[in-house]
N, C-alpha and C positions, 0 to 999 in steps of 0.2 A: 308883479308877474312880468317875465323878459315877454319880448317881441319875438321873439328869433327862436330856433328852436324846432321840437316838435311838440303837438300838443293833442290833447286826445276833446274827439265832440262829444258831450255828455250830456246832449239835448238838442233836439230840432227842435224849432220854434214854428217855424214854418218853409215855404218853399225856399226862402232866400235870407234867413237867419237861424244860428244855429248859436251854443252856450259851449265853450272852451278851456279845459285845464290843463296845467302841465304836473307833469308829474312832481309828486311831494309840495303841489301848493292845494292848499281849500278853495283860492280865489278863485272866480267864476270870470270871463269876460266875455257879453255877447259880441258876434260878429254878424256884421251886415255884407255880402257876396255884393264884390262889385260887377256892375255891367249886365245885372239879370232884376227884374223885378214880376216875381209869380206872382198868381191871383191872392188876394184877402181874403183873411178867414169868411165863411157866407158867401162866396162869390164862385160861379163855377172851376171846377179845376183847382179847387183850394188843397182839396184834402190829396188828392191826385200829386201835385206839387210837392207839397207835406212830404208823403210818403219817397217817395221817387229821392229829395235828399236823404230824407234819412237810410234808406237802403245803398246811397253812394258814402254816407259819413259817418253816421251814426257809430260810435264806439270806438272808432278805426283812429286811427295816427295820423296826424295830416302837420301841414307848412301852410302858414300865412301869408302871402306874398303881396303887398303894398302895388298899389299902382303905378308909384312912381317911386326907385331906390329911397331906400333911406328906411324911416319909422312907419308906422303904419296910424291913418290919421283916425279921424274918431267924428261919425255925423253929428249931426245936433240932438240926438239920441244919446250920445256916448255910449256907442257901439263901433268897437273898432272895424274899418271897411278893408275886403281883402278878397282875393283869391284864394280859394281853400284846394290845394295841391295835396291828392292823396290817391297811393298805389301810381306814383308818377303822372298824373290826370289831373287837368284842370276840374273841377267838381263844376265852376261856372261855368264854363263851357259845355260841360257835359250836360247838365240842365236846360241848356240851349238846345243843343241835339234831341235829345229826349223828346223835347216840343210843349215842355212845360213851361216855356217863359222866352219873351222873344228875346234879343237882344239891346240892350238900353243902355245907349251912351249917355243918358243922364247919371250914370252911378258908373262912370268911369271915360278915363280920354280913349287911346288909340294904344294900350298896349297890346292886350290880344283882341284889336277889332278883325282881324281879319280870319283868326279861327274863330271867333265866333258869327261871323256874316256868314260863313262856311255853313258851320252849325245850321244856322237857323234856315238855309237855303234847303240843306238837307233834309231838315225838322220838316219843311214844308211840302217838297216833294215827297215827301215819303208817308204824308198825311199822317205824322205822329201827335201824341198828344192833343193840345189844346188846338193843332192845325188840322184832326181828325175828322172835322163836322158835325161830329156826336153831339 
């Protein structure tokens, strides 16, 4: 399967992985969203999470965008790691905003840290999601 391209989500996994094909291939590749890490299955806000990507990705056409130019690298999962770009929108980003997951620069350096500090600023004033007190 190329890197480049577009590719359609043919599975949420959960908040912050999701299963990718391109068209005319069978090959599956999971992908891990960088710079967002939602709650674990059993854990509050899991299923909340869950849902919330899949209503941004689910089925839809999206672009893989690498952290840093070039290929797109692969955890120690072998899950390739990326920004999922769909209907022109950061998806990690937007998971951010939502206030299902804070922001975490452990799963990424400084490309988009500043829309998502944005994000998450908002997330929290605006008592969304997981910043709701519910």
């Amino acid at each position: 399967m190329q890197q480049t391209g577009l590719f359609t989500v043919t599975k949420t996994v959960d908040g912050d992985t999701v299963h990718v094909t391109q068209a005319g291939m069978e090959e599956v590749e999971k992908v891990r969203l960088l710079a967002i890490n939602t709650p674990e299955r059993g854990r509050p806000w899991y299923a909340e999470a869950t849902a919330a990507l899949a209503s941004l990705v689910q089925d839809k056409s999206v672009q893989l965008e690498p952290e840093k130019p070039g290929k797109l690298q692969r955890d120690r999962y072998g899950r390739w790691l990326a920004y999922i770009i769909v209907d022109g929108k950061n998806a990690n980003v937007e998971m951010v905003r939502l206030g299902w997951t804070p922001y975490d620069s452990k799963y990424s350096s400084d490309r988009y840290e500043k829309e998502m500090r944005a994000a998450e600023e908002e997330a929290r004033a605006a008592k969304r999601g997981m910043w709701s007190g519910k």
